[in-house]
C-alpha positions as CSV (number, residue, x, y, z in Angstrom):
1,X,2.3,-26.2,-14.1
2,X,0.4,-23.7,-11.7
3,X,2.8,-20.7,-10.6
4,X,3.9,-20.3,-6.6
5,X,2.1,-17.4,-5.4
6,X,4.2,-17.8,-2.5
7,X,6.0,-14.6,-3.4
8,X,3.1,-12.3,-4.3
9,X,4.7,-9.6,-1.3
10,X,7.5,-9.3,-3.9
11,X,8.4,-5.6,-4.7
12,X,8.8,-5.9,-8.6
13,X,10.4,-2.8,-8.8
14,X,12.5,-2.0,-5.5
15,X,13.2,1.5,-6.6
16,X,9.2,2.1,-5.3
17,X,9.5,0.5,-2.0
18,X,10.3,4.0,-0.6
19,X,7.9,5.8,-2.0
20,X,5.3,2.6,-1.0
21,X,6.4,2.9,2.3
22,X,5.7,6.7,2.5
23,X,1.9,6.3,1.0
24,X,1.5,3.5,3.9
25,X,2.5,6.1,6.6
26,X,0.6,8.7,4.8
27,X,-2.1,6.5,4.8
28,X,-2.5,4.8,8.5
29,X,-2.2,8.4,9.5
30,X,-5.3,9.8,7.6
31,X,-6.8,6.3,9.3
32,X,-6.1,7.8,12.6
33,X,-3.0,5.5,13.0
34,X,0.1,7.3,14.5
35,X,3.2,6.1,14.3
36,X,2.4,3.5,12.1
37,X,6.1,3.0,11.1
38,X,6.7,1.7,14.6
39,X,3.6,-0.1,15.4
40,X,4.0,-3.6,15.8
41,X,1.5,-4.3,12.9
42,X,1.0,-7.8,14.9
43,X,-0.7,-5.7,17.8
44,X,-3.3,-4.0,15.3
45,X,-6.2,-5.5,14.6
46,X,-6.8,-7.4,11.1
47,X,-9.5,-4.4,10.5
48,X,-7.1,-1.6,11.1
49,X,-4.2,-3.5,8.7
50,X,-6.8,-4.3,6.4
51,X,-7.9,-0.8,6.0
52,X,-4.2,0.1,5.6
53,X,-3.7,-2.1,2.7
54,X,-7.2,-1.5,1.1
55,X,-6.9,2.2,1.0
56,X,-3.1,1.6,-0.5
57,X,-4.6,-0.5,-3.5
58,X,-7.7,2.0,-4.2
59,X,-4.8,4.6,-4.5
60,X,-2.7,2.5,-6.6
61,X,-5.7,1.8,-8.9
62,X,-6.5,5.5,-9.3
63,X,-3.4,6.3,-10.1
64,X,-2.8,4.0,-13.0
65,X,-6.3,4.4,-13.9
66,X,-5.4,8.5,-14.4
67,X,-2.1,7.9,-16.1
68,X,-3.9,5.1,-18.6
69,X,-6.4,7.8,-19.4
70,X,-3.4,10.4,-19.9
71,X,-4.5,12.7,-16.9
72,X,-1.4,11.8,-15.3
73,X,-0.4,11.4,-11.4
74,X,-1.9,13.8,-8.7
């Protein structure tokens, strides 16, 4: 039987959500997106979200991708 993917939003490990949190602040604001924490995210365009999330996984990539390769986290 297929899996639901219903759930993919799912933090796996909820210690991280902090810390996941902080990179998408971090993150909207090197975009040019101020008080991204407040924003309704529903009044930003699907580009501006997009980029958000996009830049979040290329970071998340890069990081295990160092830490596989034993250069650790920067």
């Amino acid at each position: 039987m297929a899996s639901n993917n219903s759930g993919s939003n799912n933090i796996v490990v909820p210690e991280a959500k902090q810390a996941l949190n902080q990179m998408k602040t971090e993150i909207a604001n090197e975009l040019g997106l101020t008080n991204y924490e407040q924003v309704d995210k529903g009044n930003l365009t699907a580009r501006q979200n997009g980029y958000v999330g996009g830049y979040m996984t290329k970071r998340l990539v890069e990081m295990a991708q160092r830490q596989m390769s034993g250069g650790g986290m920067k």
